[in-house]
Each structure stands twice: as C-alpha cells, then as structure tokens.
N, C-alpha and C positions, 0 to 999 in steps of 0.2 A: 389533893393536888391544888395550888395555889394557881391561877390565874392573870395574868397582870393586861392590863393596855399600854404595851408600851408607847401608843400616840399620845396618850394622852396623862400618861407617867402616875396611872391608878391601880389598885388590883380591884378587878372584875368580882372575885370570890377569893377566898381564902381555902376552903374545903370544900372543894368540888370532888365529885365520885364516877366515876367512869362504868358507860351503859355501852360496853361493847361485845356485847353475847345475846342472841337470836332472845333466851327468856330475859335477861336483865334490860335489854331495848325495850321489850315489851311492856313488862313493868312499868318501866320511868320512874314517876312520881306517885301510884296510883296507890293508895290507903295512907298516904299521906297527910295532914292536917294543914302543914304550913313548913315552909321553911327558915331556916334562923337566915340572919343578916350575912352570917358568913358562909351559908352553904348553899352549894348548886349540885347539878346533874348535866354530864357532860354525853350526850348521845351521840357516838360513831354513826355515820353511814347514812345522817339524816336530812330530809329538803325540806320537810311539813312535820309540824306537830299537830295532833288535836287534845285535844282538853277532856274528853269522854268522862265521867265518872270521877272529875275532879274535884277538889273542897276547896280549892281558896284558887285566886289570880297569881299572873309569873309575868315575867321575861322576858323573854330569847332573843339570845346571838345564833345569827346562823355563821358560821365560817370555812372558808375554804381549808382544802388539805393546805395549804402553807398558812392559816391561821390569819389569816386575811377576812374581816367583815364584811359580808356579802349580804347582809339583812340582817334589819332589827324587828321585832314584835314586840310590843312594851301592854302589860297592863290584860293580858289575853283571858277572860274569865271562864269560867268552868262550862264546858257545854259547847265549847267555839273551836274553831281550826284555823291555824296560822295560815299566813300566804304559803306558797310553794316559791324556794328560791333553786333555783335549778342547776347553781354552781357550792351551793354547799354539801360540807359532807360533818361539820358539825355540827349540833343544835348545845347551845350553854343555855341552859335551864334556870335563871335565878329570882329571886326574890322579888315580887312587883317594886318598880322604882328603881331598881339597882342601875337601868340604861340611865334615868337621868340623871341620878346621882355621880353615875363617874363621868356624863357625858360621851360614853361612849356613841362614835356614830361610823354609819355605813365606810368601809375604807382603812378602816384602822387594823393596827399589825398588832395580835395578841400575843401572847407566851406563856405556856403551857408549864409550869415546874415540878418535880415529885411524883 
C-alpha cells in the first residue's frame, strides 16, 4: 500500500503492510533487522507502541480514523515506548528519519492507496 502526505505533497512509504489481525498486530516489526527506505507497517487499532525485543530505531505516524496526524515519534530506539496519543487508531511504522524527511507534521491529512 502506498502512503502519500497529501499536506505536504510527499509519499510517506511506498510499501507499507497492514497489521490488522490480533497475531499480525502482535508481531509488528519483531525479528526484523531493518527496514528498506520504502517500507513500513501500518497497525490498525493502535494509541502506543513499544520497542520490546527490537533491532534497530523507527518512526511513527500515529493517525486518526479519517487519516488525520494526531502524533509523531521520530527516532524511537529499541527497548523504549512511544507516548500514548488517545485519538489515534493508526500507528505507520517507518524508517528512522522518514518524519523529517517528508516533513511530515502533527495535523496533516494522509492517503492511504492499494
């Protein structure tokens, strides 16, 4: 699934995977090593991540059901727990760096393709 910020007229990810099933949430990223420049993990139903059992640093977009950015976490390394944003229901999972790179920030309207 491709990604875009339409505020800020970037794509977020290009191949992003969708974590919307009780084991696949649980999972997430975990025996994972790294992710490429163009992929992420898109978690339904989510307010907090933690890092447990991680190998490398992420991301995250948290977003509302209308894909509305509701919180950023940029940079989260392994062994740590995001804030709790209490109006989202997305977590986008991507690459450390990927927020400053498109600029994404708090507010902005995404779009979900594929």
């Amino acid at each position: 699934m491709l990604i875009q910020n339409l505020s800020r007229q970037t794509i977020l990810v290009s191949e992003a995977r969708l974590a919307d099933t009780a084991f696949s949430r649980l999972k997430g990223l975990l025996g994972r090593t790294a992710l490429r420049s163009s992929e992420g993990l898109v978690i339904t139903h989510c307010r907090s991540i933690h890092m447990f059992f991680m190998r490398f640093a992420i991301d995250v977009v948290f977003a509302d059901r209308n894909l509305r950015v509701v919180g950023l976490a940029t940079e989260i390394r392994p062994f740590r727990i995001s804030s709790y944003f209490f109006r989202s229901f997305y977590a986008i999972e991507v690459p450390a760096g990927t927020i400053a790179k498109t600029a994404t920030q708090k507010g902005d309207q995404l779009a979900f393709e594929g």
